[in-house]
C-alpha positions in Angstrom: 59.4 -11.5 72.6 60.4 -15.0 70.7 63.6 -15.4 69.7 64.1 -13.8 66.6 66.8 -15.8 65.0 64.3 -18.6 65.4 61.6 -16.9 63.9 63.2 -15.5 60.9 65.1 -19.3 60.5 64.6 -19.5 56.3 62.7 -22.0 56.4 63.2 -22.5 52.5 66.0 -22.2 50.0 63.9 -19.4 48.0 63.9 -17.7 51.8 67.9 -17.3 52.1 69.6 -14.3 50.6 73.4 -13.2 49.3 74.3 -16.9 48.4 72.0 -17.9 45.7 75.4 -19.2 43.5 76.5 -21.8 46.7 72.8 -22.6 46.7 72.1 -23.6 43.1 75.2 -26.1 43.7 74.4 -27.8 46.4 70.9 -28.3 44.6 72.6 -29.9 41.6 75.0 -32.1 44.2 71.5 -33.7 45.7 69.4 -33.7 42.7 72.6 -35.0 40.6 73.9 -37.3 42.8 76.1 -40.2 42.2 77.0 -42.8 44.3 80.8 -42.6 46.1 80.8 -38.6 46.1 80.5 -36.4 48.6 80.0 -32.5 49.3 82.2 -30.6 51.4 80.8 -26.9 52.6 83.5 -24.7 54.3 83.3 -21.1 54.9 82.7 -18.5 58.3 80.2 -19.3 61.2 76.9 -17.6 60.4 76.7 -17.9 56.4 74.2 -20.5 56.2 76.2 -24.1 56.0 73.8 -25.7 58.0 70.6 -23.6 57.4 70.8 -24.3 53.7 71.2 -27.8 53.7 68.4 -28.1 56.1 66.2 -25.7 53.7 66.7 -28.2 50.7 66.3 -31.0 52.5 62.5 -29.6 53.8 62.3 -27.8 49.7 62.3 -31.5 48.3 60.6 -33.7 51.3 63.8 -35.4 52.0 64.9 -36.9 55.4 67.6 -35.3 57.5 70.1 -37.0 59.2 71.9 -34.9 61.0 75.4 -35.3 62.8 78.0 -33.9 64.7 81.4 -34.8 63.8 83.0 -34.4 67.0 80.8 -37.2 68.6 82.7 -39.5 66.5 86.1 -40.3 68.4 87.3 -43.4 66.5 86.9 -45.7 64.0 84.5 -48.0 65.4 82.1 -44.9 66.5 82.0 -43.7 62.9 81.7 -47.0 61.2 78.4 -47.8 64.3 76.7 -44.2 63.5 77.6 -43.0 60.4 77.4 -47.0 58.8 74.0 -47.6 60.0 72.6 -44.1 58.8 73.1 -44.7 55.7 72.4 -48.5 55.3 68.8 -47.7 56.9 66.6 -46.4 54.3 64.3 -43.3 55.0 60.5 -44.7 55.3 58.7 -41.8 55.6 59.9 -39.3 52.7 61.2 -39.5 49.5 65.1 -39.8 50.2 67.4 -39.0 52.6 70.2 -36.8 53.1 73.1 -37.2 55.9 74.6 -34.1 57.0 77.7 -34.2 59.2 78.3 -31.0 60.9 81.3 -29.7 62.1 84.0 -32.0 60.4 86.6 -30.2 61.6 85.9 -31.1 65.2 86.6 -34.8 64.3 89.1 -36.6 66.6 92.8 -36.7 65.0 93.6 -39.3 67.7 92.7 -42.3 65.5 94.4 -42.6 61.7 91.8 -44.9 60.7 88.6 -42.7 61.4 89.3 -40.7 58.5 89.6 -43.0 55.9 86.5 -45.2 57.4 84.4 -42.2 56.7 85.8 -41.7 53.1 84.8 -45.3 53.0 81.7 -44.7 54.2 81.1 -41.8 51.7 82.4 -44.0 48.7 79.7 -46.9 49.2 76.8 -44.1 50.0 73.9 -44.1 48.2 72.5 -41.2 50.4 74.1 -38.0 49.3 76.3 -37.4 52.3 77.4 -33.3 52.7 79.7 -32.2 55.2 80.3 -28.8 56.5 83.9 -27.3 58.6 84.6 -23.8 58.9 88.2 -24.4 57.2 89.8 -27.0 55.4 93.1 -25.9 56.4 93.3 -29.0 58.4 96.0 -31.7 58.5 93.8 -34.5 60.1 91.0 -33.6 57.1 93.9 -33.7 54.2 92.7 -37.0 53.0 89.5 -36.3 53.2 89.2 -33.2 51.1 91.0 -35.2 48.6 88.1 -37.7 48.1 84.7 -35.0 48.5 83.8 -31.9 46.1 84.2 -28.4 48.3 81.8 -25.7 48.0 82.8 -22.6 49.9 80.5 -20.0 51.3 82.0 -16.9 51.7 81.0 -14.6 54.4 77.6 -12.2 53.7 78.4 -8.6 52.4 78.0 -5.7 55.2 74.5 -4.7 53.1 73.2 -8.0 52.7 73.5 -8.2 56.1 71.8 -4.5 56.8 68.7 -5.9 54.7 68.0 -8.5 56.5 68.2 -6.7 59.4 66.1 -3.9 58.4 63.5 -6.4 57.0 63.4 -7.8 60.5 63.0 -4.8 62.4 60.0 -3.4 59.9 58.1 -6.9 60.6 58.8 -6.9 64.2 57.7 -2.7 64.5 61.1 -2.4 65.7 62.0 1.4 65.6 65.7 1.9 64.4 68.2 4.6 63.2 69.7 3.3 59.7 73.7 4.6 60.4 73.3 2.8 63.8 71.4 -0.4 62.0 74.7 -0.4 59.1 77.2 -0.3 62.3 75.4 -3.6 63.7 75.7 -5.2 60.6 79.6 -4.0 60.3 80.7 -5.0 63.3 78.7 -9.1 62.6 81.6 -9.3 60.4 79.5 -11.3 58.0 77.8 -13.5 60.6 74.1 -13.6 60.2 72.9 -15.5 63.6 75.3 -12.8 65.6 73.9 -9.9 63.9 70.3 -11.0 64.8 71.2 -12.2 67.5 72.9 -8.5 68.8 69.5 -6.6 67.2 67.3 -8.6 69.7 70.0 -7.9 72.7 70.0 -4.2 71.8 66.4 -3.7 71.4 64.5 -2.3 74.5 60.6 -1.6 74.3 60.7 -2.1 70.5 63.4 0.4 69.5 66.7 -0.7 68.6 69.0 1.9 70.0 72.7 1.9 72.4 75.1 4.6 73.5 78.4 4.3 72.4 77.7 2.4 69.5 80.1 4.2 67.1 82.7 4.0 70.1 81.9 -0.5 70.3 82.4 -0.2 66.5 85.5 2.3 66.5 87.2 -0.9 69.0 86.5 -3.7 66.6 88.3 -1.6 64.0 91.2 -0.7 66.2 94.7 -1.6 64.5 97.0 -4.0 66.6 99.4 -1.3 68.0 97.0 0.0 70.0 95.3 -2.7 71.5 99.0 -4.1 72.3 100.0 -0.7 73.6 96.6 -1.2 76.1 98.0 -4.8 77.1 101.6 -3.9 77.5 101.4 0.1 78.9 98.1 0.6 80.8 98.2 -2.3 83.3 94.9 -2.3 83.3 93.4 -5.8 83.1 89.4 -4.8 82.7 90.7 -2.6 80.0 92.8 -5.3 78.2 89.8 -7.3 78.1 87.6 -5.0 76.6 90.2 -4.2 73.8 90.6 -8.2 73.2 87.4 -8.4 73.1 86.2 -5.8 70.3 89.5 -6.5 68.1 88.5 -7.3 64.6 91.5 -10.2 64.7 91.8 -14.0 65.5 92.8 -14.7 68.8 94.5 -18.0 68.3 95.3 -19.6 65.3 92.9 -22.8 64.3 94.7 -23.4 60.9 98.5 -24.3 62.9 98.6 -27.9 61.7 100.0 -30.6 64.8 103.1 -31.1 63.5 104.3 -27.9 62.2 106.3 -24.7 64.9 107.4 -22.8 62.0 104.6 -22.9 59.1 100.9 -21.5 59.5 98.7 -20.0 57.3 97.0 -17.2 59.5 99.4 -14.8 60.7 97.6 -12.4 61.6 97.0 -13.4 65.2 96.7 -11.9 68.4 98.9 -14.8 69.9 101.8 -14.5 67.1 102.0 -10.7 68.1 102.4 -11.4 71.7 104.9 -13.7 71.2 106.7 -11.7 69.0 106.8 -8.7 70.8 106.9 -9.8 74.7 110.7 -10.1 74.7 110.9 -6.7 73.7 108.3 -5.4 77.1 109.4 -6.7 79.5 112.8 -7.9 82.0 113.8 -11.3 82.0 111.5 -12.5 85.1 108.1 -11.3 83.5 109.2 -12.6 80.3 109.2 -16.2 81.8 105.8 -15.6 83.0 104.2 -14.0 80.0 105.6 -17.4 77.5 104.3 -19.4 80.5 100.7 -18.0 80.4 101.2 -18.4 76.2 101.4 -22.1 77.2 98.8 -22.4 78.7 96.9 -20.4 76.1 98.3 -23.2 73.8 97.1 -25.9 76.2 93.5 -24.3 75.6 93.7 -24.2 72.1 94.4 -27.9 72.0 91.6 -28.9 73.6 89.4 -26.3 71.8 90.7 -28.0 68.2 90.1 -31.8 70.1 87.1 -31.4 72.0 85.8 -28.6 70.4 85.1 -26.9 74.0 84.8 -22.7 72.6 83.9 -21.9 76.1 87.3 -22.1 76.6 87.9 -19.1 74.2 87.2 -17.1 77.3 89.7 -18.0 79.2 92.4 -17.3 76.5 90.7 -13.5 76.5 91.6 -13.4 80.4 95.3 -15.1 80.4 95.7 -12.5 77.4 94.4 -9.8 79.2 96.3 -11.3 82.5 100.2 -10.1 80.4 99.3 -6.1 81.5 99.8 -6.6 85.3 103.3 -7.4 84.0 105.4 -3.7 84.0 106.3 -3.1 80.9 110.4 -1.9 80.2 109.6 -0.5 77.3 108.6 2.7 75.5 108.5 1.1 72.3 104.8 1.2 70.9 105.2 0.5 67.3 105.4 -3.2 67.3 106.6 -6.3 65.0 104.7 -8.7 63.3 105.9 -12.0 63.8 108.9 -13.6 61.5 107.8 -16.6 61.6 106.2 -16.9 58.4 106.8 -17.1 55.0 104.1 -14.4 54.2 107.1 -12.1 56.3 110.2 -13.6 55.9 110.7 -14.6 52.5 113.8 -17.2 53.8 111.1 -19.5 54.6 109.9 -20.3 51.8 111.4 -23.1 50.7 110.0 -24.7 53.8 106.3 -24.5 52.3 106.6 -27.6 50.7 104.1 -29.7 52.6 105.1 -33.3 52.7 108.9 -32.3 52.9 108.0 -29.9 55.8 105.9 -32.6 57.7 108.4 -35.8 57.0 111.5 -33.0 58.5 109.3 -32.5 61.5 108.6 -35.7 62.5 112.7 -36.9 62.0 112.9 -34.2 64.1 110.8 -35.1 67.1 112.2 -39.1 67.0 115.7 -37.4 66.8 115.6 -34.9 69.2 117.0 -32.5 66.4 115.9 -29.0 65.8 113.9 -28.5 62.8 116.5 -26.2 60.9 119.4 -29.0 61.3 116.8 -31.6 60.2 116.4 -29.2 57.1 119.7 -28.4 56.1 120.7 -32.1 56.3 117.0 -33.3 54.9 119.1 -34.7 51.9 121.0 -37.5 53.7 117.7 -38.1 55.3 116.4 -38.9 52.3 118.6 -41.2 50.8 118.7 -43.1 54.4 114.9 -43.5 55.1 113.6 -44.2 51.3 114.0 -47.6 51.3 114.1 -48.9 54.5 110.9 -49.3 55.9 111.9 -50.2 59.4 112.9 -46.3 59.7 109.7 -45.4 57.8 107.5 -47.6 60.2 109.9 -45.7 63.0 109.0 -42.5 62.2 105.1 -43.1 61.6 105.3 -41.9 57.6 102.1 -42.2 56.1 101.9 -43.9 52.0 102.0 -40.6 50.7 104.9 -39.1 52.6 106.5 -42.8 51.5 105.7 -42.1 47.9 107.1 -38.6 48.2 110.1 -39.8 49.3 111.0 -42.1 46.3 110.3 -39.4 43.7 
């Protein structure tokens, strides 16, 4: 058997479903285009980013010019590729369009990068559409400023069914419907992984598994009790397989660089662990639990630089790797973590962005804590506004500058 996600690639825009709103806009963005805009598409893996621009692009004979955004590691490398795509003009169709996937991958290393694509973008006269799968980015910030943003939002559980169901009717695949509905539950929204698990669970044309209910029962499992598998059962292979099927983030993607006490996405297996490991264990396999968190940090940098998900499977094993640790406790309702503002209501005055940002960098070149560069944030101010020797010190940027002479 072919691979069905190839087969049943829409090959048009009239041939993708549930997102005919998203689709109708980024029709008028290429058919309506004006010269210095761009089009920023952000939403889940699997909701037809990429597949949709490549569908309009084939829907009006237009040439694709596709790249990857973490190819581009400094200024010079975007002003070399991106540049010359879209000075060179498309000889063979009727216009071009330059798609640059990924843009959250994009080195952070280089301050200039950034604003040599917005350049770039400005002085296009190719419609130029990027796509991330969050714009809760710091390095980006700029960016977003400059583009329009279309979110796609993730497909509906039954959108997902019909496509499904569609498939296996063409493809004489024989299926039971309540199992068919679990498949597309447990995609989460994620077209290319729903196919992708129909053709992996179909065996001599019949789409069938044992223990499906159970595989879907474990996605749905609430927190307590996969960290009551991790912290009571030391049972490694069975901490995987709980990390694995838990409907929740692993590691947080949205934590911007410069930030240990604001983030958007709480809800994380990491924040949980940390929270509650002080509470499991004695003082020697507490040292080692935060030191395998480190290293599940390290991973997540280089997963956000180099955009290397392989390594997501290593972060399931060093998670998994906190059971062999005996736990002290017989606590097993556990604490989310305090460390946002979403749960502790006396951070919220540190949401303010570009106050937040300038405190943590005084902090760093100070070698102060956070909360003492906060309390006193007020002196700061009146020391740093005007002198620009400090303010070329501490690596402001213009707009942090700006903020600081309001």
């Amino acid at each position: 058997m072919s691979l069905l996600l190839d087969k049943y690639r829409p090959k048009t825009l009239k041939e993708i479903k549930g997102i005919d709103r998203e689709i109708k806009t980024l029709k008028d963005f290429v058919n309506n285009f004006k010269v210095g805009k761009g089009l920023l598409i952000f939403g889940p893996s699997g909701c037809g980013k990429t597949l949709s621009v490549y569908a309009l692009a084939r829907d009006l004979n237009y040439e694709l010019f596709e790249l990857n955004a973490s190819n581009f590691r400094d200024k010079e490398s975007i002003e070399n590729i991106l540049g010359s795509a879209v000075r060179q003009k498309s000889l063979f169709f009727n216009g071009k369009i330059i798609l640059l996937d990924e843009i959250d991958g994009i080195s952070s290393q280089d301050r200039g990068g950034v604003q040599s694509l917005i350049k770039i973008i400005e002085e296009s006269n190719f419609p130029i559409i990027l796509t991330s799968n969050t714009i809760e980015l710091e390095k980006i910030e700029g960016l977003i400023k400059k583009v329009l943003l279309l979110e796609y939002k993730k497909l509906e559980d039954n959108q997902i069914f019909s496509i499904l169901k569609e498939i296996c009717n063409k493809e004489n695949i024989s299926y039971n419907q309540e199992n068919l509905m679990t498949l597309a539950k447990i995609s989460r929204g994620d077209t290319r992984a729903a196919i992708t698990d129909l053709q992996t669970l179909t065996h001599n044309n019949k789409f069938t598994i044992e223990g499906l209910d159970y595989f879907d029962r474990l996605q749905s499992e609430n927190i307590n009790n996969v960290l009551n598998v991790i912290f009571k059962m030391n049972d490694m292979k069975k901490s995987r397989e709980y990390i694995d099927m838990i409907n929740l983030d692993l590691i947080d993607f949205s934590k911007r660089n410069l930030t240990n006490v604001i983030f958007n996405n709480d809800n994380v297996l990491y924040y949980w662990l940390e929270e509650n490991i002080p509470f499991q264990y004695e003082e020697e396999p507490v040292k080692v639990s935060f030191e395998v968190l480190s290293r599940v940090d390290l991973f997540r940098s280089r997963i956000m630089r180099r955009q290397y998900w392989r390594y997501l499977a290593y972060i399931v094993d060093l998670f998994a790797s906190l059971s062999l640790n005996e736990s002290k406790s017989m606590i097993s309702i556990y604490k989310k973590t305090k460390r946002s503002p979403k749960n502790n209501r006396k951070l919220w005055f540190l949401v303010s962005r570009k106050k937040k940002d300038i405190a943590t960098k005084i902090s760093l070149f100070s070698k102060t804590s956070l909360r003492k560069t906060l309390n006193e944030f007020f002196y700061y101010i009146k020391i740093i506004k005007d002198n620009t020797d400090l303010q070329d010190y501490l690596d402001l940027t213009p707009e942090e500058i700006e903020w600081l002479k309001k």
